[in-house]
C-alpha positions in Angstrom: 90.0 82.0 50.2 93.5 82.1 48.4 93.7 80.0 45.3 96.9 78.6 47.5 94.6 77.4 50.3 91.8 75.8 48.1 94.8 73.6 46.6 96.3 72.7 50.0 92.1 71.5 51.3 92.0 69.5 48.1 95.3 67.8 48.6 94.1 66.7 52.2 90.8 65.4 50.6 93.0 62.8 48.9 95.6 62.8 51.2 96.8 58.9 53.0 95.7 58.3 55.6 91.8 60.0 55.3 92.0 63.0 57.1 89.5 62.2 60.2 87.9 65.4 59.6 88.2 68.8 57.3 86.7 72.1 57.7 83.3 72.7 56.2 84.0 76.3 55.3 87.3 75.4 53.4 85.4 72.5 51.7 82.6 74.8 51.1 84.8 77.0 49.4 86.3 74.7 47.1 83.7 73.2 46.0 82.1 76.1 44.5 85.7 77.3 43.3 85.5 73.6 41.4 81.9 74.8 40.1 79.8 72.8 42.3 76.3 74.3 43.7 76.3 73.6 47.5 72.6 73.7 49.5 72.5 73.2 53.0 69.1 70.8 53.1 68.4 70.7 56.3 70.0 69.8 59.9 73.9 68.5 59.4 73.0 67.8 55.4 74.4 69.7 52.6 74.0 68.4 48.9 76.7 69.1 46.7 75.6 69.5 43.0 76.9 69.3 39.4 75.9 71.2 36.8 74.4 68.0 35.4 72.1 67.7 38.6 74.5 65.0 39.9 74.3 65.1 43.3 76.1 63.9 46.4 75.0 64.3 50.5 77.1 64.8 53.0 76.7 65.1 56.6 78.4 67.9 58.2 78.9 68.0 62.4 79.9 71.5 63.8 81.1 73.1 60.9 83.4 69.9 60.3 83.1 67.0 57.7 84.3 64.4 60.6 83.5 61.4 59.6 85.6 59.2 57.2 83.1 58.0 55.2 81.4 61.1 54.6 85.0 62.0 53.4 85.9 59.0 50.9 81.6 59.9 49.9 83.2 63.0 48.7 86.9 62.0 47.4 84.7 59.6 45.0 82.2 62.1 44.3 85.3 64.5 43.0 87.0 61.5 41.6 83.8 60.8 39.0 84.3 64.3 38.1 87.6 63.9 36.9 89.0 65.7 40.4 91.9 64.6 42.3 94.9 65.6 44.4 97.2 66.2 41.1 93.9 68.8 39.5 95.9 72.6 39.5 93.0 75.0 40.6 
């Protein structure tokens, strides 16, 4: 996935209003483009893992992060890692 891409999925992470739901794949990618270790844990659960052993779980439906919460679960998770929509990959 093009550098250009991973910045646009990023911006909608933070983007007003919460998207009401984002592309696993995309995510996926960017995530581990941010350095993050992504495990898929067992049905519709993926952890999401810092180098540190931090961790986050998120539910994932179809291939889609569609539900809000599991969204703003992840914005803050990205947020504590000094991540947001203004971070240049």
């Amino acid at each position: 996935m093009s550098t250009h891409k991973l910045q646009k999925k990023l911006q909608k992470i933070f983007s007003h209003p919460i998207p009401a739901s984002l592309d696993w794949k995309g995510v996926e990618h960017l995530l581990e483009h941010l350095g993050f270790t992504v495990e898929h844990t067992k049905k519709n659960h993926v952890k999401v893992i810092d180098s540190e052993g931090k961790e986050v779980v998120l539910i994932v439906h179809d291939h889609e992060l569609n539900n809000k919460e599991e969204i703003v679960k992840l914005k803050h998770f990205l947020q504590e890692h000094g991540i947001d929509e203004k971070t240049t990959l």
